[in-house]
C-alpha positions in Angstrom: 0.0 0.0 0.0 1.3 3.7 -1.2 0.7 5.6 2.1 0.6 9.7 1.6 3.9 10.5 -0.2 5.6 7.2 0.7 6.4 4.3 -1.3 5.3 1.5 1.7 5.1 -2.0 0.1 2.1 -4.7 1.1 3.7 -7.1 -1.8 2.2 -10.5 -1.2 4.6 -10.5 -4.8 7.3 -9.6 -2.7 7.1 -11.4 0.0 7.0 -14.4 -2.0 9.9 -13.2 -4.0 11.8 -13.0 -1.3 10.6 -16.5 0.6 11.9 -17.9 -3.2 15.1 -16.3 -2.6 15.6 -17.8 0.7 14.2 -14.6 2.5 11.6 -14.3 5.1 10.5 -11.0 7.5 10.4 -11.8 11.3 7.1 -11.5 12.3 7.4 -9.0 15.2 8.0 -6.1 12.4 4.3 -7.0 11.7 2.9 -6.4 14.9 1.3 -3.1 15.0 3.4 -1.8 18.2 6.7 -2.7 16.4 5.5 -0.9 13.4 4.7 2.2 15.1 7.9 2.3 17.1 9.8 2.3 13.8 8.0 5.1 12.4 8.5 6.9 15.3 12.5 5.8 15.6 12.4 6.9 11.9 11.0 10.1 12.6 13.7 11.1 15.2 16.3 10.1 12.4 14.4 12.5 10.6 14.4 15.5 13.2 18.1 15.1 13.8 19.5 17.3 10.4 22.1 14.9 9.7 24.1 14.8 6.4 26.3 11.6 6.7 27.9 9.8 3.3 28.6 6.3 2.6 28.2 6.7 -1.2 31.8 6.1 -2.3 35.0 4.6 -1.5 37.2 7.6 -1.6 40.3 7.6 0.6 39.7 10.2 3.9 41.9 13.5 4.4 43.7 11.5 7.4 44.6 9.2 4.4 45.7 11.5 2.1 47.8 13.5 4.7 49.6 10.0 5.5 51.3 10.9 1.6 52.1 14.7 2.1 55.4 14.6 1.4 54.5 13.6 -2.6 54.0 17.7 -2.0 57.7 18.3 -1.4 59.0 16.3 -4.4 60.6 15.9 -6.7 62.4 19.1 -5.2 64.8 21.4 -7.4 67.7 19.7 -8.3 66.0 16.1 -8.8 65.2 15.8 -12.2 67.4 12.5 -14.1 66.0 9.0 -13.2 67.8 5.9 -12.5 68.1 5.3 -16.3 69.6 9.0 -16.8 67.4 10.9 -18.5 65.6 13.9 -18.0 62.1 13.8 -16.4 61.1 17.2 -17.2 61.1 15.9 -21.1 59.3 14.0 -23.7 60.3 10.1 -23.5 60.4 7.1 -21.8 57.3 5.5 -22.9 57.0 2.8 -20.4 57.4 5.0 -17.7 59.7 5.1 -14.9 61.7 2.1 -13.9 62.4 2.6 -10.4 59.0 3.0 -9.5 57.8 0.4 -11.9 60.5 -1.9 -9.8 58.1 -1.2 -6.7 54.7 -2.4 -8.2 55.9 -5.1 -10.1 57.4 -7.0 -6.9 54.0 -6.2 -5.1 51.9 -7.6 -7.7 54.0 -10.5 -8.3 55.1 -9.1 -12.4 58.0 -9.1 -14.3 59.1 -5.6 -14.7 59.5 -6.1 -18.0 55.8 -6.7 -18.4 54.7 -3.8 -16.2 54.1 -0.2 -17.7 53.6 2.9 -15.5 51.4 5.3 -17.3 48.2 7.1 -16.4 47.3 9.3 -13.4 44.4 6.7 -12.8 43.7 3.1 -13.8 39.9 4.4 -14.7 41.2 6.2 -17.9 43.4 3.3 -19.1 40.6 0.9 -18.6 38.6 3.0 -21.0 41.1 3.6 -23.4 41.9 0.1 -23.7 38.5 -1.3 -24.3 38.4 2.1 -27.1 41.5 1.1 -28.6 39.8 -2.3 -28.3 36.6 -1.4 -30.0 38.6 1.0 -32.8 41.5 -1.1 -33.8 40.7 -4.7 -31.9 43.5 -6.9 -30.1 46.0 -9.2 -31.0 43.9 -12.4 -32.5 41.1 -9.9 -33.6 40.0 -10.3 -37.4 38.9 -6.8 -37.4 38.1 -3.8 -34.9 35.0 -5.3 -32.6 33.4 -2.1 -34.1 33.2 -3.6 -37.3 30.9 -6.0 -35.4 28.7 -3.3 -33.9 28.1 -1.8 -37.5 26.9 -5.0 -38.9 24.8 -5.5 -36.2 26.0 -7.9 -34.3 27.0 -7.2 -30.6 30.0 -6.4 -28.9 29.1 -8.3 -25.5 31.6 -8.3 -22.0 31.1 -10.5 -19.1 30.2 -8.8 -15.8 30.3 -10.4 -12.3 27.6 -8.9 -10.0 27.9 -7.1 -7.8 30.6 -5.7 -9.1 32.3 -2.3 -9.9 29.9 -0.1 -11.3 32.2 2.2 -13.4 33.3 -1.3 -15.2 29.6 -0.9 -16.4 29.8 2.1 -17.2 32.4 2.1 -19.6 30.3 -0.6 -21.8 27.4 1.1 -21.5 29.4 4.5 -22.9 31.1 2.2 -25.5 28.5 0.0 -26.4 29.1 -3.1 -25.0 26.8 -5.4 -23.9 26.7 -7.0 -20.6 26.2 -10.7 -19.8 25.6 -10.7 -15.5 27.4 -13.5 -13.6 27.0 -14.3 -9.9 30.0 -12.9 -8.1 30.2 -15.9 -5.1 32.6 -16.0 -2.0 36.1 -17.1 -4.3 35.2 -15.3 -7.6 32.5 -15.5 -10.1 30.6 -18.6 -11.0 33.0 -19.7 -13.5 31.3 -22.5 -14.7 28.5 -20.3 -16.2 31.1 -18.2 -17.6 33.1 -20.9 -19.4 29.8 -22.2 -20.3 29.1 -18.7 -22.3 31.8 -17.8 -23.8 32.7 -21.2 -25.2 29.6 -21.0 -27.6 29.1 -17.1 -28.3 32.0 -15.3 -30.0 30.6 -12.3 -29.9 31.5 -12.2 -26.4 35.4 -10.5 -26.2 35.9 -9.9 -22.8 35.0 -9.8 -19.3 35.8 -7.4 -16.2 37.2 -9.1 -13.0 38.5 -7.4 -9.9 40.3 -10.2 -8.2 40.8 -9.5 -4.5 39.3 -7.9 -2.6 36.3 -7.6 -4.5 34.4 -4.7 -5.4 31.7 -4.5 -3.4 31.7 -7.7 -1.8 35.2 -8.8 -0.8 35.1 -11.5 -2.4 38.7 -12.5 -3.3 39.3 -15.2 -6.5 40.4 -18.7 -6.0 43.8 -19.5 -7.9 41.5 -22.7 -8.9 39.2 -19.7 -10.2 41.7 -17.9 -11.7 43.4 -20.6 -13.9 40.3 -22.2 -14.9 39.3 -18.0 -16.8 42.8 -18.6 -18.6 42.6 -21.7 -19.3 38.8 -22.2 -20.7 38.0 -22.7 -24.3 36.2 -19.4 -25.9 34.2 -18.9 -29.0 36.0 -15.4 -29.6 40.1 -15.4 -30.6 40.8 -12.7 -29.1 38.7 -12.9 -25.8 40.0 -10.5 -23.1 40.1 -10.7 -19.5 40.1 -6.7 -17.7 42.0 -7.6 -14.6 42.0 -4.8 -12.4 43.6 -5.5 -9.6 42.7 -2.3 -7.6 42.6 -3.8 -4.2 45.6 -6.1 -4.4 47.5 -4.5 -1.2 44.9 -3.0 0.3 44.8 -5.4 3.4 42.6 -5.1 6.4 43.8 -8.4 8.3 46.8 -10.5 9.1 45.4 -13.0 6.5 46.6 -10.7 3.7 46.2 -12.5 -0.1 49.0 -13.1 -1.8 49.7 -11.8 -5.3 49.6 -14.0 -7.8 51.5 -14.7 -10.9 48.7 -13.9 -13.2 50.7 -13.6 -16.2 52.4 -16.7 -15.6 49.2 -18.5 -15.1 47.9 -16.8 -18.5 51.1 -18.3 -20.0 50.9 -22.1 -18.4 47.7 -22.4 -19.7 48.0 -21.7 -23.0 46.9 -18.1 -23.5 49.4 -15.8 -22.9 47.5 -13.4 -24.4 44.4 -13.1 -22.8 44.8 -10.6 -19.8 45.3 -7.3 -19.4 46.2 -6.3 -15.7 45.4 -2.8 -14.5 46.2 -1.3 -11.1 47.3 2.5 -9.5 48.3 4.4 -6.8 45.6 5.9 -6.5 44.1 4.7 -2.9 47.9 4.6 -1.4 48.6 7.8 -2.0 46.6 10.8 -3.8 43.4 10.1 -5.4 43.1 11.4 -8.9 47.0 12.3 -8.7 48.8 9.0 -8.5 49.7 6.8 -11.5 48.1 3.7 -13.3 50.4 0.8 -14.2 49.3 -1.8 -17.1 50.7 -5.5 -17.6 50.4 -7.9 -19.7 52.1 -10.6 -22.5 54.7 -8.9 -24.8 52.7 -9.0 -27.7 49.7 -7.1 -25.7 52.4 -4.5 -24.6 53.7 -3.9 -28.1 49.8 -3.5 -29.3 48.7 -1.0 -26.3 52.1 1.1 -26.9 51.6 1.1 -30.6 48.3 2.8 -29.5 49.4 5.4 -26.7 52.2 6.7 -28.7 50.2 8.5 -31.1 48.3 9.5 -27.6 51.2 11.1 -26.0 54.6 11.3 -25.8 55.6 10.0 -22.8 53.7 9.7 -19.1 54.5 11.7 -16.5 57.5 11.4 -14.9 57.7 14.2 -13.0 54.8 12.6 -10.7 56.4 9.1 -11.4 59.6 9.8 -10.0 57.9 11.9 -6.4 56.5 8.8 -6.1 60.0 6.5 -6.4 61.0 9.0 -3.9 58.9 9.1 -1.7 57.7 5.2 -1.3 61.2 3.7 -1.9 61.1 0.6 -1.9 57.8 -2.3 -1.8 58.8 -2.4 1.8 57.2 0.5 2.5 54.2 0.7 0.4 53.2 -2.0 2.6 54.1 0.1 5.8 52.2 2.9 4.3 49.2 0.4 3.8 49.5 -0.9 7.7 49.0 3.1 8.1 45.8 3.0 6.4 44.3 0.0 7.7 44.8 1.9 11.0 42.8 4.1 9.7 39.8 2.0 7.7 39.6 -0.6 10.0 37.9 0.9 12.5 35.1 1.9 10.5 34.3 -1.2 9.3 34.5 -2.6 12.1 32.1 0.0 13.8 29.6 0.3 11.1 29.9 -3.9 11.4 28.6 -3.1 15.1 26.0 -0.6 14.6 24.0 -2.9 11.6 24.4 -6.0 14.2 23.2 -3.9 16.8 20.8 -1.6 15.1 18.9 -5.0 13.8 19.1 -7.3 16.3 17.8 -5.3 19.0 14.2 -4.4 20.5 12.5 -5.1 17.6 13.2 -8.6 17.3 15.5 -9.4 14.2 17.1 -12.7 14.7 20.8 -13.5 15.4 20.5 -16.9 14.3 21.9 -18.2 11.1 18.9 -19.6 9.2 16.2 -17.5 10.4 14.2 -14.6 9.6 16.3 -12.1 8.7 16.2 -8.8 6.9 19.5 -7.7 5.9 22.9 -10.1 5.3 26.6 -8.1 4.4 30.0 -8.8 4.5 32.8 -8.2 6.8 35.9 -7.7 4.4 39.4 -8.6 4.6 40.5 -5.9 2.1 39.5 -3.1 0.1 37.0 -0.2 0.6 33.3 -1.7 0.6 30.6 -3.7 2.5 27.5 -5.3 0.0 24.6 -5.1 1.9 22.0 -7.0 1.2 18.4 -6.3 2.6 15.2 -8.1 1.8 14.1 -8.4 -2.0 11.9 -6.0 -2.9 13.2 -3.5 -0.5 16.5 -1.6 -1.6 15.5 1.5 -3.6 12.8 2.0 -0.2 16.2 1.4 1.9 18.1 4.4 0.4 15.1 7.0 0.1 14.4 6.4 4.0 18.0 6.6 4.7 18.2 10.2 2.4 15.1 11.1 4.2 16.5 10.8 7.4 20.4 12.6 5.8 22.1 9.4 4.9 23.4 9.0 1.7 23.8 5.8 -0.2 24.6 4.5 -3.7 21.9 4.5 -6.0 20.2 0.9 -5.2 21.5 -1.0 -8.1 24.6 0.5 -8.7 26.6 -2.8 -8.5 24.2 -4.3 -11.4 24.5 -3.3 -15.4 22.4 -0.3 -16.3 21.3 -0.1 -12.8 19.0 -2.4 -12.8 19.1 -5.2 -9.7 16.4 -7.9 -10.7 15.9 -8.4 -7.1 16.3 -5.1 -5.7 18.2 -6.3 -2.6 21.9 -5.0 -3.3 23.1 -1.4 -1.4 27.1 -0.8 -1.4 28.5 0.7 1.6 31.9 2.4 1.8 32.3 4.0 5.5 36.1 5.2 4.9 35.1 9.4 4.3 33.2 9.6 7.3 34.8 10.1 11.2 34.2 6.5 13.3 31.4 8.4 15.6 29.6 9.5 12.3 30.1 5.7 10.6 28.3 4.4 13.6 25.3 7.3 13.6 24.9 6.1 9.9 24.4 2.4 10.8 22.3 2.9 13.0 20.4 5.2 10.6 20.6 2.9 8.0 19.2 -0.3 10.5 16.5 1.8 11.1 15.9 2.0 7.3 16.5 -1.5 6.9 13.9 -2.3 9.4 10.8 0.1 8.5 11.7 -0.8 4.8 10.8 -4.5 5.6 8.0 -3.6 7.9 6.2 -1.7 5.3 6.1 -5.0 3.2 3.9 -6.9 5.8 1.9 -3.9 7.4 -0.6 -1.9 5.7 0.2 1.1 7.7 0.9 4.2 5.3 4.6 5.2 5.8 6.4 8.2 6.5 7.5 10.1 3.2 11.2 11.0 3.4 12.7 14.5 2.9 12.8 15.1 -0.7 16.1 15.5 -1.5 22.2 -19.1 -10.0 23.6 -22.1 -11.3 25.4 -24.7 -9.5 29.0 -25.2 -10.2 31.5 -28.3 -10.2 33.9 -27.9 -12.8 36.1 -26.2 -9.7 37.2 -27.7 -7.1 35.7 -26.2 -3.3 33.3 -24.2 -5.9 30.5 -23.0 -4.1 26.9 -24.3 -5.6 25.2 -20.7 -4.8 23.0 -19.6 -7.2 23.4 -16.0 -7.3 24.9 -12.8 -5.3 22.1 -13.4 -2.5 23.6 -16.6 -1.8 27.3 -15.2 -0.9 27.2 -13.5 2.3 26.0 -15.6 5.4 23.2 -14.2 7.5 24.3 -11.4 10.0 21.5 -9.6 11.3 
């Protein structure tokens, strides 16, 4: 029922949606008293005039201060690199070696293999599907464009939830996009070798490896030698690795970094990845640098392509950075100095959803029963994926703006926006102060709550502000179906 202004749910559709899906709504949030008390909790929300964000994962100014120095230098005086030439002038294409020497021990590369270019991996994941789409790859019979014009689709894998500028770019360039589960240790890879080994109008597929974004979710070396190793329709089938989380630990159980290239290699397709990762969440945002790797025949095709793009990164940022980080040493000291920082912000807006929905309103705290809201705890990166009732998501984040919380879009981890189940809300608690990441979980539980309640009650609710397939082909792979499967019940 659509109460005055609001968008409250009765959804016998939705409730049996959700009971499909595995889903069910305690029964106190029924009761009229309950309901009531969460209109009124809502209401003081309301009253409060907070404006809290957990919209985006963007590194906090106590980050970015940990990497003022980059300020200071280069300095006057320091201008020739290890190699001997200049840095204030055109050249060295591949970008600096000494601080290519850093990144390509961290990620487990060959330097040789390992480009330092961009300011941001962002840009040189576009550019590389464009100069994909304009010119194709190595193994392409023409550009994919040619495809496009005679009608025939241009298609990329896309694990959801997942990273929703990835998305963005195909939807800029084109591209259609195929959605596979994303599951605890990667994506469900037997659907995906099951797709592209019959459709080769499917080139490529986007993958962020640990660390998942949004869910954590880090991929199984089973996982990732069975992507490089699988038969596909397409020739010149690519796999966008970007590894943007790869050393952004939050634990003692920190992931290793795996030889990706070499696995590409052992199995048969050296050819078939293109790794992307940056700076840009270890030291400035927006002003760090993007480093590509991949096969040498990929390396000669993507600088064929950027030289008539520029002539020459730059080094001038390249080589504060050598200076200032040194060695791989301490990039990972300077990452222990950020997970002093993050941690405790997941870990308190961990404790305000637990506590927020498993209080006097009767959400469960056992595994298995009613529940209206299930999210991750991650080892790494810079999100949670919350997952609330079916039905309920887009309801979740116009309470929560109603009340000053901001979230992501509801949908923003699917293609085009659209979540078929309209559960999925990222979270990314790393801008706000630790008080303010625990006001906006318990805002957001409050949400959660009258969100769900509104599906079961026919009481009108408050209007807000204005402002899966199983798997076996793997070994340990999970038979989930699909991303409502991964995370177990919390709340």
């Amino acid at each position: 029922m659509t109460g005055a202004g609001g968008l409250g749910l009765t959804g016998s559709a939705e409730l049996s949606g959700a009971a499909e899906l595995g889903w069910s709504v305690p029964p106190e949030l029924g009761e009229l008293h309950n309901f009531n008390q969460l209109e009124a909790d809502y209401a003081g929300w309301q009253s409060r005039g907070l404006k809290l964000d957990l919209q985006r994962g963007k590194p906090s100014p106590a980050q970015l201060d940990l990497s003022e120095e980059l300020l200071a230098d280069p300095g006057i005086g320091h201008h020739v690199s290890a190699e001997g030439f200049d840095i204030r002038n055109y050249g060295g294409p591949d970008g600096l070696l000494e601080l290519r020497s850093i990144f390509a021990e961290l990620l487990n590369i060959p330097v040789a293999q390992f480009l330092a270019l961009a300011n941001g991996s962002l840009r040189l994941m576009h550019d590389t599907a464009m100069f994909a789409l304009l010119f194709g790859v190595p193994g392409s019979q023409r550009p994919w464009i040619a495809d496009i014009y005679d009608g025939k689709p241009v298609k990329f894998i896309c694990p959801v939830p997942g990273y929703d500028r990835h998305f963005s770019i195909c939807a800029e360039l084109g591209i259609e996009m195929i959605p596979v589960p994303m599951l605890d240790d990667g994506p469900d890879v037997c659907l995906i070798a099951s797709l592209v080994a019959k459709d080769s109008s499917i080139k490529g597929m986007w993958i962020v490896p640990t660390y998942s974004n949004p869910t954590g979710a880090t991929l199984s070396e089973e996982k990732a030698r069975a992507l490089f190793s699988m038969p596909t329709a397409a020739p010149d089938f690519r796999i966008f690795w970007d590894d943007a989380y790869g050393i952004h630990h939050l634990t003692d159980d920190c992931v290793p970094a795996r030889p990706v290239l070499s696995f590409a290699a052992e199995a048969g397709n050296p050819d078939r990845v293109f790794v992307f990762t940056s700076t840009s969440k270890i030291t400035f945002a927006g002003s760090g640098v993007a480093f590509f790797a991949a096969s040498p025949t990929n390396l000669a095709w993507l600088r064929s392509r950027v030289a008539v793009q520029s002539i020459g990164p730059d080094k001038v940022n390249q080589y504060r950075h050598a200076m200032y980080l040194k060695s791989p040493d301490n990039v990972r000291a300077l990452m222990g100095k950020h997970r002093a920082i993050l941690l405790p912000k997941f870990v308190a807006l961990d404790a305000a959803l637990r506590a927020g929905l498993r209080g006097s309103h009767g959400s469960p705290a056992v595994a298995g029963s009613p529940t209206v809201a299930r999210w991750n705890m991650p080892k790494g990166g810079y999100f949670i994926s919350l997952d609330v009732l079916p039905g309920t998501a887009k309801r979740v984040v116009e309470l929560a703006a109603g009340a000053g919380l901001a979230l992501t879009p509801a949908g923003s981890a699917f293609p085009h926006e659209h979540d078929p189940n309209d559960s999925n809300i990222r979270l990314a608690p790393s801008m706000l102060a630790v008080a303010d990441v625990e006001l906006a979980g318990s805002i957001l539980a409050s949400c959660i709550l009258l969100a769900a309640a509104e599906t079961v009650h026919p009481h009108p609710s408050p209007a807000p502000a204005p402002t899966n397939l199983p798997c076996s082909c793997v070994a340990g792979q999970s038979a989930q179906g699909g991303p409502l499967g991964q995370h177990p019940p919390l709340a």
